[in-house]
C-alpha positions as CSV (number, residue, x, y, z in Angstrom):
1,X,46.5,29.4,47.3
2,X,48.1,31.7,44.8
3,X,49.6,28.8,42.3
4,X,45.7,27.4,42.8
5,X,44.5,30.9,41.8
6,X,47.0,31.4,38.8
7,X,46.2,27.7,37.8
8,X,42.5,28.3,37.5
9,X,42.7,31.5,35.5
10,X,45.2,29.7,33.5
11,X,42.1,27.0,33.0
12,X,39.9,29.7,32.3
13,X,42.2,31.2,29.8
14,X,42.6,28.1,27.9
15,X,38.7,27.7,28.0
16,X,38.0,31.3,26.9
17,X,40.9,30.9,24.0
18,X,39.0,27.2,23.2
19,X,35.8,29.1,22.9
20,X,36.9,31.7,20.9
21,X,37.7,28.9,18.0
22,X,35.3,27.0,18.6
23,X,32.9,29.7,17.5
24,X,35.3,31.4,15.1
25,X,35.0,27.9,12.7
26,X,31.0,27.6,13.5
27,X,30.6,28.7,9.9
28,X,32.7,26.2,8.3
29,X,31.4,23.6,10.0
30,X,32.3,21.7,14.0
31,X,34.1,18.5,14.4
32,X,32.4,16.1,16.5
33,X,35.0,16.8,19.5
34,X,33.9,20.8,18.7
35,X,30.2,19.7,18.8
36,X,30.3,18.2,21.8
37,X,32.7,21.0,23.7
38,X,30.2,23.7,22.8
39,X,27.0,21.5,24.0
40,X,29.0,21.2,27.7
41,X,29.6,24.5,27.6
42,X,26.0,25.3,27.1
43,X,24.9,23.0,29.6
44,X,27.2,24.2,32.7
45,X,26.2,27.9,31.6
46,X,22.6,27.4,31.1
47,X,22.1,24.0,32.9
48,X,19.5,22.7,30.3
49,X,20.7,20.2,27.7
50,X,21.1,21.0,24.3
51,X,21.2,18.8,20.8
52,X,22.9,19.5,17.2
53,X,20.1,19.4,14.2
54,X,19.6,19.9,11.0
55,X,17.1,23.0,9.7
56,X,14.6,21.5,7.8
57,X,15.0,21.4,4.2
58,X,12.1,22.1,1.3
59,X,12.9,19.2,0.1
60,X,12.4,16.6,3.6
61,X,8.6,16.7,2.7
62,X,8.5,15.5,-0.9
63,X,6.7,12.5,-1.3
64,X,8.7,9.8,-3.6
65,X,9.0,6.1,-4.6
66,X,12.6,4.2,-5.6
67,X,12.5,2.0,-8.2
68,X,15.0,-0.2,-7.8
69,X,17.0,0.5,-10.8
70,X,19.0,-2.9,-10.7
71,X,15.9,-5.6,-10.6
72,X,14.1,-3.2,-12.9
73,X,17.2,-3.5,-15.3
74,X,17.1,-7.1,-15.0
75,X,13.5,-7.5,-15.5
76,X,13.5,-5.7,-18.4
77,X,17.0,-7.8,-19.9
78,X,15.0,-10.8,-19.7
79,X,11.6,-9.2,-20.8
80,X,10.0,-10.4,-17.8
81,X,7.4,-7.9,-18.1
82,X,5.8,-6.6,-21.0
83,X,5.8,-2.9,-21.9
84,X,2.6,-2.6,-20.9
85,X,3.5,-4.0,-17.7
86,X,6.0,-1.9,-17.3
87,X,4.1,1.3,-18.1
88,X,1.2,0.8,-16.0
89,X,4.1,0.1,-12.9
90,X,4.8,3.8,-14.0
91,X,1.1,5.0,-13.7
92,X,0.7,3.3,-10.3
93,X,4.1,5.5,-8.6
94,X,1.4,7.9,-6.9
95,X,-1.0,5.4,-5.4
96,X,1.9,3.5,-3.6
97,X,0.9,4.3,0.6
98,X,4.8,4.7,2.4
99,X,6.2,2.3,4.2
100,X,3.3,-0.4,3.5
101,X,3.8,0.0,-0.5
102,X,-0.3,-0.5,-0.5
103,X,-1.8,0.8,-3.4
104,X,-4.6,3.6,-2.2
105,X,-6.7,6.2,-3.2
106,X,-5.0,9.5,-3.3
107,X,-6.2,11.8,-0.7
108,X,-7.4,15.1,-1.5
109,X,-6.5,16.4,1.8
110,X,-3.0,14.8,1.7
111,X,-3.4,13.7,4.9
112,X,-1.1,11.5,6.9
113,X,-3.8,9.2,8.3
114,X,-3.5,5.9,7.3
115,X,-7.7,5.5,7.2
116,X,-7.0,6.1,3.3
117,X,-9.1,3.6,1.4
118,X,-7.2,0.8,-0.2
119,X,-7.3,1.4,-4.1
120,X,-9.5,-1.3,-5.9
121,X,-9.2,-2.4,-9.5
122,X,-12.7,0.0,-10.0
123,X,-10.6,3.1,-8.5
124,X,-7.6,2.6,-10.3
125,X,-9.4,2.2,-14.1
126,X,-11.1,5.2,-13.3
127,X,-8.2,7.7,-12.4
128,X,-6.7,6.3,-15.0
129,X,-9.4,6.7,-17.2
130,X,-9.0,2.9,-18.4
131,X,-11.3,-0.1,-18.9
132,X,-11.9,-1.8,-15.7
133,X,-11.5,-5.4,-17.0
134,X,-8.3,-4.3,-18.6
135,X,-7.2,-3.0,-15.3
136,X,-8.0,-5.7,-13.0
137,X,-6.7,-8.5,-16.2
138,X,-3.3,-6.7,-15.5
139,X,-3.4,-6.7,-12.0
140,X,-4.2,-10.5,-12.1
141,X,-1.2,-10.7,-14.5
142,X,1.0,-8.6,-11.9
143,X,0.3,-10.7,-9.4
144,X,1.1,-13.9,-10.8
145,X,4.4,-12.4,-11.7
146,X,4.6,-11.4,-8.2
147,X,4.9,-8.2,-9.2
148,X,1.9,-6.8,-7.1
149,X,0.0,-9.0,-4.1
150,X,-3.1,-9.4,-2.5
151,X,-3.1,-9.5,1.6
152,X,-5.1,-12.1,2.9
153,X,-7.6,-11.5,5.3
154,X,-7.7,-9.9,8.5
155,X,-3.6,-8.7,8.3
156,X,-3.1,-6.0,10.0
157,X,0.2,-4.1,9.4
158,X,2.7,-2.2,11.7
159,X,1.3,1.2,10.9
160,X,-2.3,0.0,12.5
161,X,-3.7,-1.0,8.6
162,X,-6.3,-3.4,8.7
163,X,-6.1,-5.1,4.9
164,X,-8.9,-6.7,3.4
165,X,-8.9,-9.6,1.3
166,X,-8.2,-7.3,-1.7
167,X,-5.8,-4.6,-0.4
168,X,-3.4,-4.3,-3.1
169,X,0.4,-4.2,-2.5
170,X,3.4,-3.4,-4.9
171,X,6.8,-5.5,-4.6
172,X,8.8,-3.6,-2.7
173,X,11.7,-5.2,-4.3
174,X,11.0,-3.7,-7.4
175,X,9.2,-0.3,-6.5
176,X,10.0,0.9,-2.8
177,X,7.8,4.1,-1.0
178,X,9.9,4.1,2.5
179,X,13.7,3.7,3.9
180,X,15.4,0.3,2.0
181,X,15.8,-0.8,5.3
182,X,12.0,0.3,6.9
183,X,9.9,-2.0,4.8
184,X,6.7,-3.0,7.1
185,X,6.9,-6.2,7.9
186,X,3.1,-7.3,7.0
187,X,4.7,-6.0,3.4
188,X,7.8,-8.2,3.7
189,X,6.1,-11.5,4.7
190,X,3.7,-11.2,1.1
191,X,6.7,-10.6,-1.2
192,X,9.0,-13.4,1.2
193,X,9.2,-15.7,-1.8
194,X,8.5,-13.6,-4.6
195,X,10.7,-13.2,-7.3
196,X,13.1,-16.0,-6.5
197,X,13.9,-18.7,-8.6
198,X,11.3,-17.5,-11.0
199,X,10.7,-18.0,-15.0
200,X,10.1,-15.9,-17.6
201,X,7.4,-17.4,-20.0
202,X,8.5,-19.2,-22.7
203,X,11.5,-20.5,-20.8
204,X,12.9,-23.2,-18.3
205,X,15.9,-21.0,-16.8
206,X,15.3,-19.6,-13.6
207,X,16.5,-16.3,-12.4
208,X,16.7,-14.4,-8.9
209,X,17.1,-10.9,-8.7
210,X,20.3,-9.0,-8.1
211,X,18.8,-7.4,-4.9
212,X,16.6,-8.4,-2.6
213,X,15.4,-5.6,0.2
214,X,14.5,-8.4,3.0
Protein backbone atom coordinates (compact mmCIF):
# COMPACT_ATOMS: atom_id res chain seq x y z
CA UNK A 1 0.00 0.00 0.00
CA UNK A 2 2.67 2.51 0.87
CA UNK A 3 5.13 1.89 -2.27
CA UNK A 4 1.52 2.21 -4.26
CA UNK A 5 0.97 5.55 -2.30
CA UNK A 6 4.66 6.84 -2.81
CA UNK A 7 4.42 5.68 -6.57
CA UNK A 8 1.39 7.75 -7.19
CA UNK A 9 2.56 10.97 -5.64
CA UNK A 10 5.69 10.21 -7.47
CA UNK A 11 3.24 10.18 -10.77
CA UNK A 12 1.72 13.19 -9.66
CA UNK A 13 4.98 14.88 -9.07
CA UNK A 14 6.22 14.17 -12.43
CA UNK A 15 2.77 15.49 -13.86
CA UNK A 16 2.81 18.68 -11.70
CA UNK A 17 6.76 19.22 -12.79
CA UNK A 18 5.45 18.34 -16.65
CA UNK A 19 2.84 21.05 -16.25
CA UNK A 20 4.83 23.50 -14.97
CA UNK A 21 6.95 23.41 -18.45
CA UNK A 22 4.53 22.91 -20.33
CA UNK A 23 3.00 26.25 -19.41
CA UNK A 24 6.30 27.91 -18.71
CA UNK A 25 7.17 27.59 -22.88
CA UNK A 26 3.34 28.43 -23.81
CA UNK A 27 4.82 31.81 -24.94
CA UNK A 28 7.36 30.55 -27.17
CA UNK A 29 5.31 28.36 -28.70
CA UNK A 30 4.11 24.10 -27.89
CA UNK A 31 5.43 21.12 -29.71
CA UNK A 32 2.78 18.94 -30.98
CA UNK A 33 3.61 16.28 -28.13
CA UNK A 34 3.16 19.66 -25.68
CA UNK A 35 -0.19 20.43 -27.57
CA UNK A 36 -1.61 17.46 -27.16
CA UNK A 37 -0.43 16.86 -23.18
CA UNK A 38 -2.08 20.16 -22.25
CA UNK A 39 -5.45 19.26 -24.25
CA UNK A 40 -5.60 15.71 -22.02
CA UNK A 41 -4.94 17.48 -19.19
CA UNK A 42 -7.78 19.80 -19.90
CA UNK A 43 -10.03 17.15 -20.74
CA UNK A 44 -9.64 14.84 -17.41
CA UNK A 45 -9.87 18.18 -15.40
CA UNK A 46 -12.71 19.77 -17.05
CA UNK A 47 -14.11 16.60 -18.94
CA UNK A 48 -15.10 18.71 -22.09
CA UNK A 49 -12.83 18.46 -25.13
CA UNK A 50 -10.75 21.13 -26.20
CA UNK A 51 -8.98 22.19 -29.78
CA UNK A 52 -5.70 24.41 -30.62
CA UNK A 53 -6.61 27.50 -33.06
CA UNK A 54 -5.43 30.29 -34.53
CA UNK A 55 -6.89 33.94 -33.48
CA UNK A 56 -8.15 35.37 -36.39
CA UNK A 57 -6.04 37.69 -38.30
CA UNK A 58 -7.12 41.27 -40.03
CA UNK A 59 -5.85 40.05 -42.81
CA UNK A 60 -8.10 36.29 -43.19
CA UNK A 61 -10.93 38.45 -44.67
CA UNK A 62 -9.22 40.24 -47.52
CA UNK A 63 -10.69 39.53 -50.66
CA UNK A 64 -7.85 38.66 -53.49
CA UNK A 65 -7.17 36.99 -56.91
CA UNK A 66 -3.60 35.08 -57.86
CA UNK A 67 -2.44 35.56 -61.00
CA UNK A 68 -0.47 32.91 -61.89
CA UNK A 69 2.80 34.55 -62.32
CA UNK A 70 4.42 31.67 -64.47
CA UNK A 71 1.58 31.23 -67.37
CA UNK A 72 1.22 35.00 -67.25
CA UNK A 73 5.09 35.25 -67.89
CA UNK A 74 4.78 32.88 -70.60
CA UNK A 75 1.94 34.42 -72.19
CA UNK A 76 3.46 37.54 -72.30
CA UNK A 77 7.14 35.87 -73.75
CA UNK A 78 5.30 34.77 -76.63
CA UNK A 79 2.89 37.85 -76.95
CA UNK A 80 -0.03 35.76 -76.74
CA UNK A 81 -2.09 38.42 -75.66
CA UNK A 82 -1.96 41.85 -76.61
CA UNK A 83 -1.45 44.77 -74.13
CA UNK A 84 -4.79 45.55 -74.28
CA UNK A 85 -5.59 42.10 -73.44
CA UNK A 86 -3.59 42.11 -70.85
CA UNK A 87 -4.76 45.39 -69.25
CA UNK A 88 -8.33 44.74 -69.34
CA UNK A 89 -7.40 41.08 -67.44
CA UNK A 90 -6.18 43.76 -64.88
CA UNK A 91 -9.42 45.82 -64.79
CA UNK A 92 -11.56 42.57 -64.44
CA UNK A 93 -9.44 41.40 -60.87
CA UNK A 94 -12.61 42.74 -58.80
CA UNK A 95 -15.39 41.18 -60.75
CA UNK A 96 -13.87 37.67 -60.42
CA UNK A 97 -16.77 35.65 -57.89
CA UNK A 98 -14.29 33.08 -55.47
CA UNK A 99 -14.02 29.78 -56.07
CA UNK A 100 -16.22 29.81 -59.33
CA UNK A 101 -13.86 32.60 -61.03
CA UNK A 102 -17.34 33.94 -62.64
CA UNK A 103 -17.26 37.38 -63.51
CA UNK A 104 -20.19 39.34 -61.43
CA UNK A 105 -21.48 42.47 -60.59
CA UNK A 106 -19.88 43.87 -57.50
CA UNK A 107 -22.18 43.92 -54.59
CA UNK A 108 -22.73 46.92 -52.72
CA UNK A 109 -23.61 45.08 -49.66
CA UNK A 110 -20.46 42.80 -49.99
CA UNK A 111 -22.47 40.05 -49.35
CA UNK A 112 -21.52 36.40 -49.30
CA UNK A 113 -24.62 35.20 -51.16
CA UNK A 114 -23.95 33.77 -54.30
CA UNK A 115 -27.53 35.33 -55.90
CA UNK A 116 -24.94 38.07 -57.30
CA UNK A 117 -25.91 38.72 -60.81
CA UNK A 118 -23.44 37.38 -63.37
CA UNK A 119 -21.58 40.45 -65.01
CA UNK A 120 -22.68 40.93 -68.71
CA UNK A 121 -20.65 42.62 -71.42
CA UNK A 122 -23.40 45.89 -70.82
CA UNK A 123 -22.23 45.82 -66.86
CA UNK A 124 -18.75 45.56 -67.37
CA UNK A 125 -18.49 48.63 -70.29
CA UNK A 126 -20.23 50.60 -67.93
CA UNK A 127 -18.18 50.28 -64.63
CA UNK A 128 -15.61 50.69 -66.68
CA UNK A 129 -16.79 53.52 -68.33
CA UNK A 130 -15.89 51.84 -71.91
CA UNK A 131 -17.75 51.36 -75.20
CA UNK A 132 -19.93 48.31 -75.04
CA UNK A 133 -19.01 46.89 -78.49
CA UNK A 134 -15.44 47.36 -77.55
CA UNK A 135 -16.08 45.48 -74.39
CA UNK A 136 -17.96 42.54 -75.61
CA UNK A 137 -15.25 42.53 -79.11
CA UNK A 138 -12.59 41.75 -76.41
CA UNK A 139 -14.42 39.44 -74.54
CA UNK A 140 -15.12 37.53 -77.86
CA UNK A 141 -11.35 37.79 -78.45
CA UNK A 142 -10.71 36.36 -74.78
CA UNK A 143 -12.62 33.69 -75.25
CA UNK A 144 -11.32 32.39 -78.36
CA UNK A 145 -7.92 32.56 -76.71
CA UNK A 146 -9.48 30.66 -73.99
CA UNK A 147 -8.72 33.19 -71.93
CA UNK A 148 -12.31 33.82 -70.54
CA UNK A 149 -15.45 31.25 -71.23
CA UNK A 150 -18.99 31.13 -71.58
CA UNK A 151 -21.03 28.29 -69.56
CA UNK A 152 -23.41 26.63 -71.45
CA UNK A 153 -26.81 26.40 -70.45
CA UNK A 154 -28.40 25.18 -67.49
CA UNK A 155 -24.75 24.27 -65.46
CA UNK A 156 -25.14 24.65 -62.28
CA UNK A 157 -21.98 24.78 -60.14
CA UNK A 158 -20.87 23.39 -56.63
CA UNK A 159 -21.64 26.50 -54.77
CA UNK A 160 -25.57 26.20 -55.90
CA UNK A 161 -24.91 28.82 -59.18
CA UNK A 162 -27.19 28.32 -61.75
CA UNK A 163 -25.18 29.86 -65.13
CA UNK A 164 -26.92 31.05 -68.01
CA UNK A 165 -25.86 30.78 -71.43
CA UNK A 166 -23.78 33.94 -70.90
CA UNK A 167 -22.27 33.68 -67.44
CA UNK A 168 -18.82 34.73 -67.96
CA UNK A 169 -15.87 32.81 -66.43
CA UNK A 170 -12.03 33.78 -66.23
CA UNK A 171 -9.31 30.90 -66.69
CA UNK A 172 -8.45 29.91 -63.59
CA UNK A 173 -5.17 28.86 -64.97
CA UNK A 174 -4.18 32.16 -65.53
CA UNK A 175 -6.13 34.31 -62.86
CA UNK A 176 -7.32 32.16 -59.78
CA UNK A 177 -10.02 33.76 -56.85
CA UNK A 178 -9.91 30.51 -54.45
CA UNK A 179 -7.33 27.81 -52.95
CA UNK A 180 -5.03 26.39 -56.15
CA UNK A 181 -6.31 23.27 -55.24
CA UNK A 182 -10.35 24.36 -54.56
CA UNK A 183 -11.16 25.25 -58.11
CA UNK A 184 -15.16 24.41 -58.57
CA UNK A 185 -15.47 21.83 -60.67
CA UNK A 186 -18.24 23.33 -63.11
CA UNK A 187 -15.06 25.90 -63.53
CA UNK A 188 -12.61 23.15 -64.23
CA UNK A 189 -14.66 21.15 -66.81
CA UNK A 190 -14.94 24.77 -69.18
CA UNK A 191 -11.16 25.48 -69.04
CA UNK A 192 -10.37 21.27 -69.35
CA UNK A 193 -8.81 21.84 -72.74
CA UNK A 194 -7.97 25.37 -72.77
CA UNK A 195 -4.73 26.53 -73.27
CA UNK A 196 -3.05 23.32 -74.33
CA UNK A 197 -1.39 22.85 -77.41
CA UNK A 198 -2.44 26.19 -78.42
CA UNK A 199 -0.98 28.90 -81.14
CA UNK A 200 -0.17 32.21 -80.96
CA UNK A 201 -1.29 34.10 -84.22
CA UNK A 202 0.95 34.38 -86.78
CA UNK A 203 2.58 31.10 -86.02
CA UNK A 204 2.52 27.17 -86.44
CA UNK A 205 4.37 26.28 -82.98
CA UNK A 206 2.26 25.09 -80.35
CA UNK A 207 2.79 25.81 -76.77
CA UNK A 208 1.24 24.43 -73.28
CA UNK A 209 1.55 26.26 -70.25
CA UNK A 210 4.14 25.67 -67.54
CA UNK A 211 1.25 25.08 -65.04
CA UNK A 212 -1.82 23.78 -65.23
CA UNK A 213 -4.17 24.00 -61.86
CA UNK A 214 -6.49 20.79 -62.82
Amino acid sequence: MINASNKASKNAKKRDSDIEELLGQVGVGLSGDQQKMLLEILHKTTGENYFIGKKKKKSDGVKFVQIIMENYNYLARIKYLTNAQKAFLLDLVPYVEFKTNILIELNEEDSEEVNVNAASPSYLAKILERDRSTVSHMMNDLMKKGILAVAESGMTTEEGRVCTSRTWFVNPNVMCCSAKDDVDKATQRIFQKSLKNFKVEGSSQKHKLPIYLF
